[in-house]
KOLFIZA-154149 format. One record per atom (N, C-alpha, C): x, z, y. Coordinates in Angstrom, 3 decimals. Layout:
N
{{X, Z, Y}}
...
# end
This chain:
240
{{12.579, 36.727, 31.053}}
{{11.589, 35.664, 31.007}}
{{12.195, 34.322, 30.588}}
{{13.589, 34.141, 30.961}}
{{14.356, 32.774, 30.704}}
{{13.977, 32.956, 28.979}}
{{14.193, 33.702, 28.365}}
{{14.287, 34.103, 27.008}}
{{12.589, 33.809, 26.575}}
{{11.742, 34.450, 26.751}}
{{10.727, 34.043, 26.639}}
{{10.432, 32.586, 26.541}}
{{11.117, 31.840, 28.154}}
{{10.466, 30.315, 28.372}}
{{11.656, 29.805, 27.247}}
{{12.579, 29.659, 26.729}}
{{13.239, 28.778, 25.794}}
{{12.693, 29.032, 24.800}}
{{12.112, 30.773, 23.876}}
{{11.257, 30.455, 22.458}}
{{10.269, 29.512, 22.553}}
{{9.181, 29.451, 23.763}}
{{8.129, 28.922, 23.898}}
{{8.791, 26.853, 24.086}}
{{9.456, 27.181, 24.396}}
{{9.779, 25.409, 24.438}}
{{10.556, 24.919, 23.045}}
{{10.837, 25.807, 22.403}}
{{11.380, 25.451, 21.016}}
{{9.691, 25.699, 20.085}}
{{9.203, 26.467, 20.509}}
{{8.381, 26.819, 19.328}}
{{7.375, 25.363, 19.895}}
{{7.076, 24.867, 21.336}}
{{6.086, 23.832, 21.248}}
{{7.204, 22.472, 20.786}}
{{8.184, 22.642, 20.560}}
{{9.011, 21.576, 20.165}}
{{8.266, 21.371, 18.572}}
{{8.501, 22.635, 17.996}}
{{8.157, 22.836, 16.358}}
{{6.883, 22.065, 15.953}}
{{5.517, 22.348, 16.875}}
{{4.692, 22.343, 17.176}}
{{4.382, 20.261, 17.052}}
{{4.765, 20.083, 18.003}}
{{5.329, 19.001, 18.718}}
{{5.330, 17.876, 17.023}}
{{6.737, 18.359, 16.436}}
{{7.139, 17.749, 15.446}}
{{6.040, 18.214, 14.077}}
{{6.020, 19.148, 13.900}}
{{4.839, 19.025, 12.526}}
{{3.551, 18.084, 12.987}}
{{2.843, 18.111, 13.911}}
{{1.265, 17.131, 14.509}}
{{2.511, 15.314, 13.958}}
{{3.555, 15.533, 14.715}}
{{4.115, 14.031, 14.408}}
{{4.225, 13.889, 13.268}}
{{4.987, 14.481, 12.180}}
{{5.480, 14.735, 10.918}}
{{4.014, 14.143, 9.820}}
{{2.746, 15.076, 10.566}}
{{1.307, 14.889, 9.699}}
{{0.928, 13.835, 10.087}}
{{0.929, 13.301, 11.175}}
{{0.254, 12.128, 11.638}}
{{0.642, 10.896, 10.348}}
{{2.366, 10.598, 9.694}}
{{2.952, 9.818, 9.529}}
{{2.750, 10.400, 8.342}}
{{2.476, 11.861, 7.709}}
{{2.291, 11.522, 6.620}}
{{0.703, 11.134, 6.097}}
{{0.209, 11.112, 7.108}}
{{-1.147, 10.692, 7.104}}
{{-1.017, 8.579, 6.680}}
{{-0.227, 7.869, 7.523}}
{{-0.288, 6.762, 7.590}}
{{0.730, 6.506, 6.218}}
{{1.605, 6.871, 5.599}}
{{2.086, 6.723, 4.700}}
{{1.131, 6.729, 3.377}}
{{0.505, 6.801, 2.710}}
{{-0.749, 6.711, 1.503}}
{{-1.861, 5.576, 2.153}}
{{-2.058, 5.501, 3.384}}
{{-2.744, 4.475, 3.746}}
{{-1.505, 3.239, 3.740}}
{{-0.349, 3.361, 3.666}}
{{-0.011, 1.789, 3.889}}
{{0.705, 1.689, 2.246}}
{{0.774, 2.978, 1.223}}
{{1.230, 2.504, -0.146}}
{{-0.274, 1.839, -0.707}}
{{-1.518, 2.407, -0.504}}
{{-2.515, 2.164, -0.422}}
{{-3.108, -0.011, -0.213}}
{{-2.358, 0.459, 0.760}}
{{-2.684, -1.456, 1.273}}
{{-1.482, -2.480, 0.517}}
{{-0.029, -1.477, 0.381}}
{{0.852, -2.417, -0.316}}
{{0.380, -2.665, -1.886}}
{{-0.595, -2.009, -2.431}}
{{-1.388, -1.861, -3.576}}
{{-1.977, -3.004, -3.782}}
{{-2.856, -2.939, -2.556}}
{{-4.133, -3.687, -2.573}}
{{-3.515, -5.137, -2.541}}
{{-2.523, -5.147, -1.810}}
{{-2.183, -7.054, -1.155}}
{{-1.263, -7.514, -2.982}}
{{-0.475, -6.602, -3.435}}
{{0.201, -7.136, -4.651}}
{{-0.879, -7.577, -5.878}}
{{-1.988, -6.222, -5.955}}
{{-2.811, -6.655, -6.708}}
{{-3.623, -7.968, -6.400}}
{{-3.989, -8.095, -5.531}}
{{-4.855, -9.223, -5.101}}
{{-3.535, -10.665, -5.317}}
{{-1.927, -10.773, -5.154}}
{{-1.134, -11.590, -4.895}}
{{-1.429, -11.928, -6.579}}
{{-0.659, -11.304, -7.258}}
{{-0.933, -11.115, -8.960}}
{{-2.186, -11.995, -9.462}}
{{-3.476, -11.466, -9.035}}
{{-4.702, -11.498, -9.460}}
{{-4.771, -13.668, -9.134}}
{{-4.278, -13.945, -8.327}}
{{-4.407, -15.123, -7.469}}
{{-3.442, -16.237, -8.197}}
{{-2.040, -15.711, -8.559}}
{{-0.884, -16.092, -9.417}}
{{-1.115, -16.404, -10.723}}
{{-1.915, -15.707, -11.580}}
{{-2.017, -15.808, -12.105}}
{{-3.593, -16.757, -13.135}}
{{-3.740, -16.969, -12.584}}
{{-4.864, -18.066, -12.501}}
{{-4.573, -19.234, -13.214}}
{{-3.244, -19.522, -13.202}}
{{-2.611, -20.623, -14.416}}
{{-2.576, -20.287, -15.985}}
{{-2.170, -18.902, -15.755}}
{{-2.166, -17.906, -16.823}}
{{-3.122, -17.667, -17.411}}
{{-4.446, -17.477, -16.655}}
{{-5.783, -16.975, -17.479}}
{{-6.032, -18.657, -18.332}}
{{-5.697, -19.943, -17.400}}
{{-6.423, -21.305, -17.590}}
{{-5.714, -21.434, -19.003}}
{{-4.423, -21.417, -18.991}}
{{-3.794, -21.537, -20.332}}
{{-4.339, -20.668, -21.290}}
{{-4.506, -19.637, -21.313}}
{{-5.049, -18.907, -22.096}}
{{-6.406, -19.301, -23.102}}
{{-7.310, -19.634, -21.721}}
{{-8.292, -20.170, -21.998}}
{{-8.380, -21.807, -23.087}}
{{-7.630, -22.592, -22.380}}
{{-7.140, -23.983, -23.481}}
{{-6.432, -23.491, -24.650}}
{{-5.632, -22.512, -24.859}}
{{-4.912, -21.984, -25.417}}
{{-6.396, -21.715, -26.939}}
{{-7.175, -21.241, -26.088}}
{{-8.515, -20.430, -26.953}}
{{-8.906, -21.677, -27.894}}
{{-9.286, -22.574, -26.381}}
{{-10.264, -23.650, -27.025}}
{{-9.250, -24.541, -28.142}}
{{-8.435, -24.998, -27.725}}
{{-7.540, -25.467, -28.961}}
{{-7.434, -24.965, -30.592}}
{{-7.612, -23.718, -30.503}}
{{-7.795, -22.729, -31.789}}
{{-8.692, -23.061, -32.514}}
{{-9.997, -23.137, -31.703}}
{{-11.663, -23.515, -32.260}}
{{-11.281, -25.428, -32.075}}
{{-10.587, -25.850, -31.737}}
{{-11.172, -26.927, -31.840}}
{{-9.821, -27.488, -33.954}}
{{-8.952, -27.319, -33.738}}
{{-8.405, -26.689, -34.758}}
{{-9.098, -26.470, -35.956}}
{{-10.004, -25.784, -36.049}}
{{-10.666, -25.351, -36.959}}
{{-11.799, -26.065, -37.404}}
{{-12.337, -26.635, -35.848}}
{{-13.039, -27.709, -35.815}}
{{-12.727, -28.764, -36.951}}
{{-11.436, -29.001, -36.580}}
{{-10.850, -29.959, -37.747}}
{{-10.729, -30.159, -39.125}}
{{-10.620, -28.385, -39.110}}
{{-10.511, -28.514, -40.622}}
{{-11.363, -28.247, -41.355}}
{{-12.417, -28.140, -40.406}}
{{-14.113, -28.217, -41.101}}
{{-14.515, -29.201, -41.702}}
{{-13.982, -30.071, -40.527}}
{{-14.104, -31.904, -40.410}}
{{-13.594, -32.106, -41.998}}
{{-12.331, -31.964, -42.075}}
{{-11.282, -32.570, -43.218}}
{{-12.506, -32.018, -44.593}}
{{-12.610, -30.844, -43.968}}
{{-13.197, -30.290, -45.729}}
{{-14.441, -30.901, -46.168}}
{{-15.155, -31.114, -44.849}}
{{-16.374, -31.741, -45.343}}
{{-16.218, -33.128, -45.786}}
{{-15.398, -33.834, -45.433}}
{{-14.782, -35.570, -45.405}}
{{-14.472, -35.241, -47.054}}
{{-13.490, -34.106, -47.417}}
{{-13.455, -34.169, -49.206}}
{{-14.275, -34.171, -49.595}}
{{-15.030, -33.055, -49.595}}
{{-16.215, -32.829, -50.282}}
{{-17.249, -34.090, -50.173}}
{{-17.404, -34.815, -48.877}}
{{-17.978, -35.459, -49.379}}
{{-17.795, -36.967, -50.456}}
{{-16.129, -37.228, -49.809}}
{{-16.007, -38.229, -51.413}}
{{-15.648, -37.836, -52.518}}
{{-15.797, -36.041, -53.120}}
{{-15.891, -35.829, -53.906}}
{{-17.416, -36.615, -54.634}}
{{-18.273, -35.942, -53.709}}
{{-19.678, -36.278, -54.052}}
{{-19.539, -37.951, -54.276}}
{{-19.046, -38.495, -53.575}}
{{-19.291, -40.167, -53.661}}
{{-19.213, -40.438, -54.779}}
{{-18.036, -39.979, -55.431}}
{{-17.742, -40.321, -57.153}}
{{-18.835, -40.109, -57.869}}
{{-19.838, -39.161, -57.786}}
{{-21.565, -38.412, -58.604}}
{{-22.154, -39.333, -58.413}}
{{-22.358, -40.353, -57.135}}
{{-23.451, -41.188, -56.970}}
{{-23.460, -41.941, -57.747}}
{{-25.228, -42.204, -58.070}}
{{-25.563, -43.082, -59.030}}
{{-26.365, -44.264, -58.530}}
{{-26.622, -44.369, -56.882}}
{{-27.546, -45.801, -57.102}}
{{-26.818, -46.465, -55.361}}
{{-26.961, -47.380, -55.200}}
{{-26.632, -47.807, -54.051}}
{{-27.012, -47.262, -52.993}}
{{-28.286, -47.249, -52.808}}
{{-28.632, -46.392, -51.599}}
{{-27.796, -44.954, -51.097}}
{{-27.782, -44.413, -52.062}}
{{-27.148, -43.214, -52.005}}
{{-25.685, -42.832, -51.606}}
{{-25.247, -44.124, -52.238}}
{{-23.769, -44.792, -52.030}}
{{-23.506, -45.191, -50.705}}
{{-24.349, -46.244, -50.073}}
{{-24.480, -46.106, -48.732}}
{{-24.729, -45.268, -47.747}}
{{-25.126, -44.154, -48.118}}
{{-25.736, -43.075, -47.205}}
{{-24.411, -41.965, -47.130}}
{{-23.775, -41.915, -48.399}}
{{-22.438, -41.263, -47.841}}
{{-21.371, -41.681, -47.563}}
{{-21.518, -43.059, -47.897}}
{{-19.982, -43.775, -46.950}}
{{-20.866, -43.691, -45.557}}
{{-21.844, -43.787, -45.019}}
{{-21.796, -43.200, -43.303}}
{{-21.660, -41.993, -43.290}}
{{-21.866, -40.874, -44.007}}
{{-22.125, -39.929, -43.991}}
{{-20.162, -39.644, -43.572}}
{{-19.530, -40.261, -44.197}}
{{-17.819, -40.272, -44.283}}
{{-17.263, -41.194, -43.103}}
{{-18.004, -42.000, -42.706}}
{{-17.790, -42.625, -41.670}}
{{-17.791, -41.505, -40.567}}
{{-19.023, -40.914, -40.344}}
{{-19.680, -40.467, -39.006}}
{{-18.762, -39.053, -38.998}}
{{-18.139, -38.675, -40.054}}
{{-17.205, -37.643, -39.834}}
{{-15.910, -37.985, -39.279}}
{{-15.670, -38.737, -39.904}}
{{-14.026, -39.743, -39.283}}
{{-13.936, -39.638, -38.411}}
{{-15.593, -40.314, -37.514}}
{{-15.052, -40.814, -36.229}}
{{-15.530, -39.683, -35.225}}
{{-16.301, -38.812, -35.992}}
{{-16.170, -37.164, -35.224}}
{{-14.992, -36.418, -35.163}}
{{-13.536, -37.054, -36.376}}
{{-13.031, -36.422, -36.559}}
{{-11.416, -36.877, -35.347}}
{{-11.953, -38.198, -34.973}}
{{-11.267, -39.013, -34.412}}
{{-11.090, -38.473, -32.888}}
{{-12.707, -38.009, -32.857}}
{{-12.617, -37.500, -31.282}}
{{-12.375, -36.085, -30.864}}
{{-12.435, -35.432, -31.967}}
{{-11.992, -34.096, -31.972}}
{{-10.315, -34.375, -31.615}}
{{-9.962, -34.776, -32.557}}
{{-8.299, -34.741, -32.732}}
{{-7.824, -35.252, -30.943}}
{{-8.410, -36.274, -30.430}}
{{-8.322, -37.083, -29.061}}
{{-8.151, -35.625, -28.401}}
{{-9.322, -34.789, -28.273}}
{{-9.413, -33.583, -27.755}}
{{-8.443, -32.943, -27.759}}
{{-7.894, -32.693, -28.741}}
{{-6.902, -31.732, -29.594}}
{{-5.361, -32.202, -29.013}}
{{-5.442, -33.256, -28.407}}
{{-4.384, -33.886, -28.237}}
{{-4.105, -33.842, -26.366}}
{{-5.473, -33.967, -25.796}}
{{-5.774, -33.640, -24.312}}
{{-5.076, -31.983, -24.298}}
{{-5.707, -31.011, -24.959}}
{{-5.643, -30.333, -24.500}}
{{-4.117, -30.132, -24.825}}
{{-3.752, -29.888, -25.894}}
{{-2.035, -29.589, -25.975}}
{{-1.399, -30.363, -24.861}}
{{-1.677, -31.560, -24.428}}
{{-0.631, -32.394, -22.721}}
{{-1.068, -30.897, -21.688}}
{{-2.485, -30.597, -21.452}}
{{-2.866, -29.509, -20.880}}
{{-1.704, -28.601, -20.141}}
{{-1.807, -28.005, -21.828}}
{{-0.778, -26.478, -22.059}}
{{0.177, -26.364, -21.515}}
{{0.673, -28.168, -22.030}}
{{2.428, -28.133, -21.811}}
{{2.533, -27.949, -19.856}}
{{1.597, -28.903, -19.393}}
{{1.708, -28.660, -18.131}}
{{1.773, -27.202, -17.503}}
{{0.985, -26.988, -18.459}}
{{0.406, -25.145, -17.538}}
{{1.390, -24.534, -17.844}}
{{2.234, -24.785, -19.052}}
{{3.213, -23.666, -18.992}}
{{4.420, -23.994, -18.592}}
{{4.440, -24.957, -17.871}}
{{5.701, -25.063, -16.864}}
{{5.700, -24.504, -15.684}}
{{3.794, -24.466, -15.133}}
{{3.348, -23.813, -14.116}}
{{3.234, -22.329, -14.271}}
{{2.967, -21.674, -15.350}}
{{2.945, -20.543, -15.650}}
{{4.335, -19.663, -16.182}}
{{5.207, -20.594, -16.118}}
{{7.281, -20.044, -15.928}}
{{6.821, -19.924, -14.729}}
{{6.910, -20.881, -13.606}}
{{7.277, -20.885, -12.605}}
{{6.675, -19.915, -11.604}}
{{5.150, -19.057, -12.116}}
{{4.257, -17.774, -11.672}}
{{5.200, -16.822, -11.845}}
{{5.451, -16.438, -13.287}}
{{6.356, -15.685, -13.769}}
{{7.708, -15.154, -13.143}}
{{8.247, -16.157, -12.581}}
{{9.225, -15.579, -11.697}}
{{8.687, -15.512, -10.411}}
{{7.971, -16.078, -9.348}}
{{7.967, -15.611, -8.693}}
{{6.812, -14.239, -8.460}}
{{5.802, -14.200, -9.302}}
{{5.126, -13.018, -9.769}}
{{6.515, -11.902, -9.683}}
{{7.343, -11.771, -10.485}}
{{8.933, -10.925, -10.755}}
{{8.912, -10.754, -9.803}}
{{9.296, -11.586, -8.831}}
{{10.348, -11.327, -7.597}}
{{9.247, -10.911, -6.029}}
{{8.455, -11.076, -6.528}}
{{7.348, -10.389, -5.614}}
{{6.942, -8.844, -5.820}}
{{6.865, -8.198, -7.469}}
{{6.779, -7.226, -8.018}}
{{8.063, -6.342, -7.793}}
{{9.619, -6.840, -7.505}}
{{10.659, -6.137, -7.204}}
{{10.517, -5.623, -5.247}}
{{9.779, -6.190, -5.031}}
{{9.837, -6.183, -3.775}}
{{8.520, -4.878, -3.283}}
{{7.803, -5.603, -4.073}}
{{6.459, -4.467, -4.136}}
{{7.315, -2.665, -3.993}}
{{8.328, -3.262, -5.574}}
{{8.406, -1.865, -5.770}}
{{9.003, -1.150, -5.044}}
{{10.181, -2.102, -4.545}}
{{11.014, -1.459, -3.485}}
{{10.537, -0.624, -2.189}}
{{9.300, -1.739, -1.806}}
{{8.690, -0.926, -1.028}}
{{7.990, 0.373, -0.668}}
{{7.660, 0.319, -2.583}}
{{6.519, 1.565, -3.228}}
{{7.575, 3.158, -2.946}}
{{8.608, 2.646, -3.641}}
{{9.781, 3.662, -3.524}}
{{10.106, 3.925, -2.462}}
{{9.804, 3.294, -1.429}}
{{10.743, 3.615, 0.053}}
{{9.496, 4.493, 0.933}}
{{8.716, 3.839, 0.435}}
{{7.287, 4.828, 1.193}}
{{7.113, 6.606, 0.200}}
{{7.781, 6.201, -0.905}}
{{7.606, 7.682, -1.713}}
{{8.543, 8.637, -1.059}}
{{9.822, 8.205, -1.098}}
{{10.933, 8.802, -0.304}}
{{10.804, 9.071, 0.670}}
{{9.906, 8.120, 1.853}}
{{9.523, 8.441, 2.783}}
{{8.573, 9.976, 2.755}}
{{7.788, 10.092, 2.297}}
{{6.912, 11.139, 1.663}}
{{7.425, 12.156, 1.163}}
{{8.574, 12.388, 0.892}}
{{9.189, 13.558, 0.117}}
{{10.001, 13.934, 1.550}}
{{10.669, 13.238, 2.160}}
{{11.537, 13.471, 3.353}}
{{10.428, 13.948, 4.182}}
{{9.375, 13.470, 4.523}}
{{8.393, 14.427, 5.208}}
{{8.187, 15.347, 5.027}}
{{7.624, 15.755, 3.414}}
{{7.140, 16.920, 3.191}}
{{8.771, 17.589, 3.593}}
{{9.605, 17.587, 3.137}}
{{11.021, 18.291, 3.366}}
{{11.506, 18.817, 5.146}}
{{11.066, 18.289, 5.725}}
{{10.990, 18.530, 7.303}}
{{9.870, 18.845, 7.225}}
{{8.892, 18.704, 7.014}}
{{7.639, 19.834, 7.472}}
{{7.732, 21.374, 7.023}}
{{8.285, 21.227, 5.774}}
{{8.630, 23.150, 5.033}}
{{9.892, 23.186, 6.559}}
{{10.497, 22.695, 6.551}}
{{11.844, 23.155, 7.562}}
{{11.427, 23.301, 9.023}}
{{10.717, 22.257, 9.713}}
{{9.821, 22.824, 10.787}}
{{9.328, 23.860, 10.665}}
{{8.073, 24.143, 9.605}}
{{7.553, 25.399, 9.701}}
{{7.931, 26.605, 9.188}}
{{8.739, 26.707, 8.682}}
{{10.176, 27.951, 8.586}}
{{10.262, 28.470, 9.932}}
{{10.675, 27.118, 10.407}}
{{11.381, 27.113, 11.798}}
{{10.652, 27.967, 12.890}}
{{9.191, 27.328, 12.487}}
{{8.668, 27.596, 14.053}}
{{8.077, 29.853, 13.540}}
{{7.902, 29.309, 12.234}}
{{7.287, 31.077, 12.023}}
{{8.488, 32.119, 12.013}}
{{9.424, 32.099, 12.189}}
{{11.223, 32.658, 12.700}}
{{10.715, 32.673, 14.408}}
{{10.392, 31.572, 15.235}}
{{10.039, 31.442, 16.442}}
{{8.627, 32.650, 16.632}}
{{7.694, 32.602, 15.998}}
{{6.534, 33.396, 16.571}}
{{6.801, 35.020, 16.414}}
{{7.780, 34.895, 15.194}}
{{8.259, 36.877, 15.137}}
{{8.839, 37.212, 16.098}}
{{9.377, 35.886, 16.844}}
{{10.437, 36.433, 18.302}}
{{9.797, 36.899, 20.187}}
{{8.392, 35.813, 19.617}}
{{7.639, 35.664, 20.700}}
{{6.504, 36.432, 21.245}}
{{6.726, 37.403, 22.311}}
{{5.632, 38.413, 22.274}}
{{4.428, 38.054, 22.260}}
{{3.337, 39.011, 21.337}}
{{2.450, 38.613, 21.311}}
{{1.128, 38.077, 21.538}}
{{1.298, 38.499, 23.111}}
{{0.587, 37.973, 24.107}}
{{1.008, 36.522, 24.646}}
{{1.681, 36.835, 24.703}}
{{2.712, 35.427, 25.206}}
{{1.726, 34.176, 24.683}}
{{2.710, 34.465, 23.131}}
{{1.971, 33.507, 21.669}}
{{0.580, 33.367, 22.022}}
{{-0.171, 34.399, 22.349}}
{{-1.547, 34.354, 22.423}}
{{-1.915, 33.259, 23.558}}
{{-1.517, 33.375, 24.264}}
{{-1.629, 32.682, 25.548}}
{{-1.202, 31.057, 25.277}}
{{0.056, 30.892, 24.514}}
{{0.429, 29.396, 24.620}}
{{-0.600, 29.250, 23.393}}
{{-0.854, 29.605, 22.835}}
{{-2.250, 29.130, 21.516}}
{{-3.119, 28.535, 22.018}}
{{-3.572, 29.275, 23.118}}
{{-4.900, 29.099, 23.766}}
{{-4.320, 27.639, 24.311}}
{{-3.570, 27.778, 25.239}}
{{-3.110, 26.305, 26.094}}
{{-2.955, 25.405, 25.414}}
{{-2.215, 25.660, 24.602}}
{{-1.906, 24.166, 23.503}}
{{-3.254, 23.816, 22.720}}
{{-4.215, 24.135, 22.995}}
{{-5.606, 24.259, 21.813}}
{{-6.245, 23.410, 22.837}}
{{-6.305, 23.802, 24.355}}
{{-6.534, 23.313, 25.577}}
{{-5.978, 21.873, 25.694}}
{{-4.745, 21.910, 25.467}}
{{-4.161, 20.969, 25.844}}
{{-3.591, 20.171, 24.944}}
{{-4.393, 19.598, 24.391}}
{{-3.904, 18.684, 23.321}}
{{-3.039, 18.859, 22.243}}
{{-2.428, 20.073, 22.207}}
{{-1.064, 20.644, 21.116}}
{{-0.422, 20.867, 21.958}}
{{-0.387, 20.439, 23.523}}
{{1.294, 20.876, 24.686}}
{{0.664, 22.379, 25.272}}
{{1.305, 23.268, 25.081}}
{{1.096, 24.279, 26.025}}
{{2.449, 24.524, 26.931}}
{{3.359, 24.018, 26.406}}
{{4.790, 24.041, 27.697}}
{{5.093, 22.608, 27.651}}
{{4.911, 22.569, 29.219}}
{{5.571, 20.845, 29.494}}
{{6.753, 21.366, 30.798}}
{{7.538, 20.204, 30.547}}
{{8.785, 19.908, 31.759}}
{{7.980, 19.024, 32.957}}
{{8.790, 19.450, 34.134}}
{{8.510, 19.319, 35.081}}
{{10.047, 18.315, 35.717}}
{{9.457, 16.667, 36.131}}
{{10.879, 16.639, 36.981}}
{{10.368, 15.387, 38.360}}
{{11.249, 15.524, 39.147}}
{{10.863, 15.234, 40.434}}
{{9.080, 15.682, 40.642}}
{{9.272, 16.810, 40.840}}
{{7.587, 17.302, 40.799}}
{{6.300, 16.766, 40.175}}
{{6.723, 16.328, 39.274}}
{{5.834, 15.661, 38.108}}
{{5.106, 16.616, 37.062}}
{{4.016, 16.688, 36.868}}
{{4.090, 17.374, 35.630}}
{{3.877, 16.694, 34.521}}
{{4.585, 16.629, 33.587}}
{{4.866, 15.533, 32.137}}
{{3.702, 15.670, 31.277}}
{{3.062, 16.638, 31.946}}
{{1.376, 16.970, 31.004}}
{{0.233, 16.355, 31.624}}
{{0.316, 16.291, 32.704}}
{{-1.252, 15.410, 33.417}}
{{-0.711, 14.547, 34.074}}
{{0.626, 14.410, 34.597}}
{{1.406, 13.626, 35.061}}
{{0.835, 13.894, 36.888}}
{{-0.006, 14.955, 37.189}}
{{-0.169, 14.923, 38.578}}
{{1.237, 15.714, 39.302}}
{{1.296, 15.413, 40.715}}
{{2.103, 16.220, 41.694}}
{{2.053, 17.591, 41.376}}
{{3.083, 18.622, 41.626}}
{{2.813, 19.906, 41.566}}
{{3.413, 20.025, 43.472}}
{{2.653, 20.991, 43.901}}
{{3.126, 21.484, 45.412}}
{{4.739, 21.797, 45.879}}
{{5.042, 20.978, 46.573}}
{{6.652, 21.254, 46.704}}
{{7.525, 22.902, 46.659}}
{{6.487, 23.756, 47.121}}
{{7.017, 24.963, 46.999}}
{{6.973, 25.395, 45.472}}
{{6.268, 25.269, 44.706}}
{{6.192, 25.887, 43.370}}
{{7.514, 24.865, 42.919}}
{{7.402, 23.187, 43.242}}
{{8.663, 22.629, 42.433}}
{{9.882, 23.409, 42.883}}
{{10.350, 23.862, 44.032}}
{{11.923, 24.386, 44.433}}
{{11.473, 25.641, 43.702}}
{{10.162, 27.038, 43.536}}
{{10.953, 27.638, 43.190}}
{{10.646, 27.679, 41.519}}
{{10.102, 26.536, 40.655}}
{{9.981, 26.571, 39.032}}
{{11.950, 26.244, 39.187}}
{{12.370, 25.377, 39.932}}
{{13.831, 25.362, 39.902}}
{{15.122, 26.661, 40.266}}
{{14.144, 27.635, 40.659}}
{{15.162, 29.044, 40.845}}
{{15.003, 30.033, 40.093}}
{{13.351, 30.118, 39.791}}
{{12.877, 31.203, 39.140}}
{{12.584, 31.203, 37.983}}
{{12.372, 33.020, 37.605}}
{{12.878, 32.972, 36.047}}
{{11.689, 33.125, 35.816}}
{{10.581, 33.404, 36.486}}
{{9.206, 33.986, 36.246}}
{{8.495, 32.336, 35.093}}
{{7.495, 32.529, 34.249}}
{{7.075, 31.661, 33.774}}
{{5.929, 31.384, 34.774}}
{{5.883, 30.288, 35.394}}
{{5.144, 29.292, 36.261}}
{{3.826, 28.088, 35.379}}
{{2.514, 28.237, 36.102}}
{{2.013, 27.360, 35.658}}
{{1.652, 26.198, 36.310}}
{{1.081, 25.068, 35.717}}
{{1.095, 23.887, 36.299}}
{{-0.518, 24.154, 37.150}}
{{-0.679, 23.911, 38.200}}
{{-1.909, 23.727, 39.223}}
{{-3.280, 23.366, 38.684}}
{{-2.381, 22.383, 37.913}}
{{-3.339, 21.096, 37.434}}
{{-3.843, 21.128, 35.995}}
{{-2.960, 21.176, 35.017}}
{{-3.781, 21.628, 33.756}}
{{-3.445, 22.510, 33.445}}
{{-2.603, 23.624, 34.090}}
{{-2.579, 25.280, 33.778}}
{{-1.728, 25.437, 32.440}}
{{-0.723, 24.553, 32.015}}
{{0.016, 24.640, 31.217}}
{{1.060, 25.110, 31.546}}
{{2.006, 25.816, 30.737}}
{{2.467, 26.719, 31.241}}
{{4.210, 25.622, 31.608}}
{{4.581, 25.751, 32.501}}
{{5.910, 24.256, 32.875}}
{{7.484, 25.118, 33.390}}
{{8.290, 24.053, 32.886}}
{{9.511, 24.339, 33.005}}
{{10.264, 23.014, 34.368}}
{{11.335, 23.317, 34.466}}
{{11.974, 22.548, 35.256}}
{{13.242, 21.853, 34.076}}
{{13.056, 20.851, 34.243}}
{{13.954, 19.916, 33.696}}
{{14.548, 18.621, 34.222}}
{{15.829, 18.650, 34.113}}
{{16.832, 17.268, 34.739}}
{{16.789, 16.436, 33.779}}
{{16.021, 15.527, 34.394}}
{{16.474, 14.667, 33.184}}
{{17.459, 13.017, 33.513}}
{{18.164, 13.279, 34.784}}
{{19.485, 12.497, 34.800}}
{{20.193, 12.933, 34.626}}
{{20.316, 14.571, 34.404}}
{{21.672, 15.408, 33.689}}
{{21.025, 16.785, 33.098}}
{{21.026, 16.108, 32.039}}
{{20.161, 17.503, 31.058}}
{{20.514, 18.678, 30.633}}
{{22.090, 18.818, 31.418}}
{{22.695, 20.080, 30.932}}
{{22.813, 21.071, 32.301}}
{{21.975, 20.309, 33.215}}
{{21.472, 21.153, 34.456}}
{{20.252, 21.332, 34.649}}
# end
């Protein structure tokens, strides 16, 4: 029976460690998951100098062009000035050359705002840039350490459960049948230790006679209280 009670405390050990093993690989994709979410959102926030420049970056282009609409029409029209034949007419396109000038005057003003703009933004938009970098090395580091984490799990879970199905070919089959049931009962524990008459599973008293003889006997003993099946264990000297 000693033989019996050590498969059964290795195999709820096995037991034990795969529920832990899943739990964590459960929380591992939920926290690469959130380290996702917080970089994207950090990025998305950083970069906001980046989109603005972009944007002046745009309008500068069109206003640019603006200009050289301006210029072409300003030729063309003292081309035309030279054709005119009567005063009136003469007068009507020197404003006509005027009112471009000084459209052309305030464009350029523009043109000139926005390039001071740029220059600002892209001192601000270096300075995203690296720390965007050095936030993204960190990301990754993390990304990688949670993957590894994830592979080292899966790698102890194949090795646990090797482990524990080597354990159930050993364990008679009633036995097995029986701690199935308990551990299904009992939260995943179907063998708990017992010390100063404790039971480590409901944590109630067990009757002083069953504690002296779970400490002599080889018979497998159950707990009173949640009927799990219990061992005796020292645990100020664990090799007694």
């Amino acid at each position: 029976m000693r033989e019996d009670l050590s498969l059964l405390i290795e195999l709820q050990e096995c037991d034990t460690r795969l529920v832990s093993l899943l739990a964590s690989k459960k929380n591992l994709p939920e926290k690469m998951a959130k380290l996702e979410q917080d970089f994207l959102a950090f990025r998305e926030n950083i970069e906001q100098n980046k989109r603005k420049y972009e944007e002046i970056k745009t309008a500068h282009a069109a206003k640019e062009k603006e200009i050289k609409k301006i210029n072409e029409g300003i030729v063309k029209a003292k081309e035309r000035l030279l054709e005119v034949k009567n005063n009136k007419e003469y007068q009507a396109m020197l404003k006509e050359i005027e009112t471009a000038e000084a459209s052309l005057g305030d464009v350029e003003t523009q043109v000139i705002s926005l390039l001071e703009e740029m220059d600002k933004l892209a001192v601000l938009v270096k300075k995203d840039e690296e720390v965007l970098n050095q936030h993204k090395r960190q990301y990754e580091e993390e990304k990688n350490k949670i993957q590894a984490d994830i592979a080292s799990i899966d790698t102890d879970f194949t090795g646990w459960e090797q482990k524990r199905s080597a354990l159930t070919n050993k364990v008679d089959s009633l036995l097995l049948a029986k701690y199935e049931k308990l551990k299904k009962r009992g939260n995943g524990i179907g063998v708990i230790s017992v010390w100063k008459a404790v039971c480590n599973g409901c944590h109630m008293n067990i009757p002083p006679q069953l504690y002296n003889e779970l400490q002599r006997s080889a018979e497998l003993l159950s707990c009173p209280n949640c009927n799990r099946i219990i061992y005796f264990e020292n645990k100020e000297n664990p090799s007694h």
